[in-house]
N, C-alpha and C positions, 0 to 999 in steps of 0.2 A: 504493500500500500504506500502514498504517498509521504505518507509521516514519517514509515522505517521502523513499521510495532513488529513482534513478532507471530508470523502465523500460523496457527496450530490446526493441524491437518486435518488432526482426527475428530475435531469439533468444528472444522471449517469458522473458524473464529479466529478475529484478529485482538493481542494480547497487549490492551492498554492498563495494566494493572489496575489500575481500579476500575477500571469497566473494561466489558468486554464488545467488541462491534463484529455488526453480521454485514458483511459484502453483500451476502444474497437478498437482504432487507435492506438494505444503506441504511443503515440507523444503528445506534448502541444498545444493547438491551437491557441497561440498567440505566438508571437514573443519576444524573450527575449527584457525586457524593455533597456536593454544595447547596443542592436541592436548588429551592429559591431565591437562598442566597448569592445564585449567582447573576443575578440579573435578568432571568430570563422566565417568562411564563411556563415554556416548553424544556421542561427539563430532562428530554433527552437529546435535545439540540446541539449539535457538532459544531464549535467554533463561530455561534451566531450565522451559519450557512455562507461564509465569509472564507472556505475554503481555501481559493485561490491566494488568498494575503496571510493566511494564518491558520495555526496545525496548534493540538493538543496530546504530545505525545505522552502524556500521565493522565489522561481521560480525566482531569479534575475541573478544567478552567471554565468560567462560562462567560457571558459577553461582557460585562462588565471585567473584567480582568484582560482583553482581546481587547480593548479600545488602541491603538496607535500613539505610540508619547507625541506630547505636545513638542511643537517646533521650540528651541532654545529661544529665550528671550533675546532679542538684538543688543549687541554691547552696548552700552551711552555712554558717551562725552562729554566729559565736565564742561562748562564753557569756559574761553576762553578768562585767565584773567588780564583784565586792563590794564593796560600799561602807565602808570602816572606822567600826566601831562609836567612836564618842568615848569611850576612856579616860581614867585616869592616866599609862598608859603609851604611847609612841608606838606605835600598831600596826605590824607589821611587813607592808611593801608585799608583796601577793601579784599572780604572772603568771600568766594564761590557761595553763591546758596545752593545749598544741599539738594541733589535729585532725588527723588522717589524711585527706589530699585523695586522689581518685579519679585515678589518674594518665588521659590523654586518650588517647581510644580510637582506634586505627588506623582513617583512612577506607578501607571495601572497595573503594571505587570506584576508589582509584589505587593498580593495582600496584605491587611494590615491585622491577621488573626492568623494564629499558627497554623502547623499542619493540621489538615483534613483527613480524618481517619477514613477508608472506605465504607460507603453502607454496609447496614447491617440490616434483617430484617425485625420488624415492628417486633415489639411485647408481644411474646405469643405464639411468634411464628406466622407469616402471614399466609393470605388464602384468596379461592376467584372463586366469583358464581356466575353460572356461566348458564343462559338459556338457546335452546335450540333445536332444530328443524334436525330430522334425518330421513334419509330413505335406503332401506336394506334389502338385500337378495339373498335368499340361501336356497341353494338345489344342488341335497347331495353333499358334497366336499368343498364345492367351489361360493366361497360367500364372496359377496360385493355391497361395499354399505359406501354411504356420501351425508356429509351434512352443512350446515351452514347456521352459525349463533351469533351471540353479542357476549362480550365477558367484562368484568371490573373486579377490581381488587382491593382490600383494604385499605391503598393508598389512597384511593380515587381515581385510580387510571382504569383508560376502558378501551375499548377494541372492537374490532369485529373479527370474524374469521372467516373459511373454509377448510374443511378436510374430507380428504379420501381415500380410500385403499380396500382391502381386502386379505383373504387368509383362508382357514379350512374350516369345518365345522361339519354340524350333524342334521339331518333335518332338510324341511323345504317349506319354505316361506316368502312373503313378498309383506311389505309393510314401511307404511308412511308416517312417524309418528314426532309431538313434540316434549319439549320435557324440559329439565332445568337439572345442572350436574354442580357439585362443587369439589376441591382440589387444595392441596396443602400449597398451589405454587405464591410464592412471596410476589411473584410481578404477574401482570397478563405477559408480558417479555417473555415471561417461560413457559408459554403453553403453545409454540411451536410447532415442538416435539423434533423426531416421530412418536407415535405412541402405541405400546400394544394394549389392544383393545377384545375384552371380553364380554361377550353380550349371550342372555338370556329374554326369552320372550316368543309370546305366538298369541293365537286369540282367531275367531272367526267371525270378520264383521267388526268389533272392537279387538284391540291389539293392542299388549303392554309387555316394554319390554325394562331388563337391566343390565345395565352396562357397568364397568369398573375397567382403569386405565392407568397404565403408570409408563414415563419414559423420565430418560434424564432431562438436565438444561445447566446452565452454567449458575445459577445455583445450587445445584442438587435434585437428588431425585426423587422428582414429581408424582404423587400419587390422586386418584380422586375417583367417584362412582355419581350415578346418573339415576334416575329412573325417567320413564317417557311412557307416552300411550296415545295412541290413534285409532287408524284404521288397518287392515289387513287378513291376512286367512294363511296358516298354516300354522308351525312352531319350528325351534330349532335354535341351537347354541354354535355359537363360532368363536375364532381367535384369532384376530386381525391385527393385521401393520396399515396406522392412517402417517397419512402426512398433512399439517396443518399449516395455510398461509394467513400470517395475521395481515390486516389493515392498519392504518394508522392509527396510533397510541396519542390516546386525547387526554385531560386532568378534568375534573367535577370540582 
């Protein structure tokens, strides 16, 4: 990348010590350790989007801190002093009056509060509830599910998604259904994935199904379960690989 972080292959993640950045999202998936305090509403914003003039190679800085030092003040010149005209009488010596100098302008670049510890997650451990649309196939061996939600998280960030995949299972079913999951992940940032996903459920005419889902993220590993109910006809149990693309990460 253009900063020179180091990139780690097996999470396709680029390593700015206190945050970590996704290339395939262009975005960080944590939250500047500054939070608020760093001048900015969007606190997962890269360098005020100011890329091209300025890098954050310790994923700490936020725009207030990226502002450009101010031009040096211009030297000044005392003026000149006067030269006593030759009298009869001794001139009386005169002094320069005093200039008003520019007092020196605060560098933006260094904080004026120590270091900034990396986040940590909230009291508690934090968590997403997450509600959401799916639609599943099972015939046989070969299952095929898709779905599409909204998720938030104890901080007040919130998202949207997509996910889809498939995997093996038992049974033959088709079924439409909605529902509402939650998850031990500290950020919406970490519901990504991939994830493997375990579903039960069947029904004819009404359809209710359950699900339970755990993958890593650059927090740790994600855990969380579902129920949902609609419509559909059959039954059947499966154990799928989804792949999740988030949308843009909003604040409440």
């Amino acid at each position: 990348m253009f900063t020179g972080r180091e990139f780690l292959t097996e999470v396709n993640l680029y390593d700015y010590r206190n945050r970590m950045y996704s290339a395939d999202l262009g975005r960080f998936l944590q939250t500047d350790p500054l939070r608020f305090d760093a001048g900015d509403v969007n606190i997962y914003r890269y360098c005020g989007n100011n890329v091209l003039n300025l890098t954050d190679g310790m994923g700490l800085c936020g725009n207030k801190y990226f502002t450009p030092s101010p031009e040096p003040p211009a030297p000044t010149t005392p003026p000149p002093v006067p030269t006593p005209t030759p009298t009869q009488n001794t001139p009386t010596p005169t002094t320069p009056t005093p200039q008003p100098q520019t007092p020196p302008q605060p560098n933006p670049f260094q904080p004026t509060h120590g270091p900034v510890a990396p986040s940590t997650p909230s009291p508690g451990g934090g968590f997403t509830v997450q509600v959401y649309v799916t639609v599943n196939f099972q015939l046989g061996p070969i299952n095929i599910q898709g779905s599409a939600g909204f998720a938030v998280d104890n901080q007040g960030n919130y998202t949207d998604y997509v996910a889809g995949g498939g995997g093996l299972g038992v049974g033959a079913a088709a079924s439409a259904t909605g529902g509402f999951a939650v998850s031990n992940a500290p950020s919406v940032s970490d519901l990504a994935g991939p994830f493997n996903v375990a579903s039960y459920g069947g029904g004819l005419g009404l359809d209710a199904a359950v699900d339970g889902f755990t993958g890593a993220s650059p927090d740790g590993q994600v855990t969380g379960f579902g129920i949902s109910g609609g419509v559909g006809a059959g039954g059947g149990a499966s154990d799928a690989i989804t792949n999740t693309k988030l949308g843009s990460v909003g604040h409440l």
